[in-house]
N, C-alpha and C positions, 0 to 999 in steps of 0.2 A: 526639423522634421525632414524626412527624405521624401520624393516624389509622390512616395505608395504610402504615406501618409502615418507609419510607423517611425518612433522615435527610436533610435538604435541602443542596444542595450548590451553591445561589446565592451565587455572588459568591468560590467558593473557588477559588484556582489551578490550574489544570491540572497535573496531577503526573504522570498518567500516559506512556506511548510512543504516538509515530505509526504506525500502520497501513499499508500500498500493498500491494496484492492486483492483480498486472502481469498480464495474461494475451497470451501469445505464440503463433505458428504453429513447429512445428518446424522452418520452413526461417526463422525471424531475420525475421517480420513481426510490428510491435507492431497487436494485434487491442481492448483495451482496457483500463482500471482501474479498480479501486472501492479508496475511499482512508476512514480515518476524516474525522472531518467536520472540523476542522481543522489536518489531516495538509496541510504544505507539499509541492508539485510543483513539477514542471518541467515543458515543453510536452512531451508523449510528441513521438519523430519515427516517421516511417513504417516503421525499424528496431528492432527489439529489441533489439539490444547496444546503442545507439546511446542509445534510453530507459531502458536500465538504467545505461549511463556517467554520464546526466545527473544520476539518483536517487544514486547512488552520490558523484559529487561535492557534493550537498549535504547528506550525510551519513546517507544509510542504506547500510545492509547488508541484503547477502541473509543471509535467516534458514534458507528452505527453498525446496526448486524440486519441483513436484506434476505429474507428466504428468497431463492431464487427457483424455477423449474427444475423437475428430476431431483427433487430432496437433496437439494444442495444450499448452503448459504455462502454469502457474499458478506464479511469483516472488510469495514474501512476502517482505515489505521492511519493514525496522522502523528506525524512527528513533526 
């Protein structure tokens, strides 16, 4: 362990899952995403089924879907 009590984790494989946090309009507009930092995408398109088909064919799943405020929802997506 290093002074600040953190084990160093340079140069060890990525073990864990990919992150996508999709935010949509409740009428099927894709509005935006925040992804872990190298969590693979695909181009969002200007539909939300449309960008969730694409995440979905390279291999995430919806985990959960969150109505959020302003008739928007929030898809986690985990790969």
């Amino acid at each position: 362990m290093r002074g600040n009590g953190m084990i160093p984790a340079i140069g060890q494989p990525w073990m864990g899952k990919h992150i996508l946090l999709l935010h949509c309009s409740e009428d099927n507009k894709f509005l935006s995403y925040y992804k872990s930092d190298h969590a693979p995408i695909e181009p969002p398109s200007f539909s939300c089924a449309e960008s969730l088909s694409r995440l979905i064919s390279i291999g995430y799943a919806v985990n959960r879907v969150t109505p959020l405020p302003g008739n928007r929802l929030q898809y986690l997506l985990v790969l």
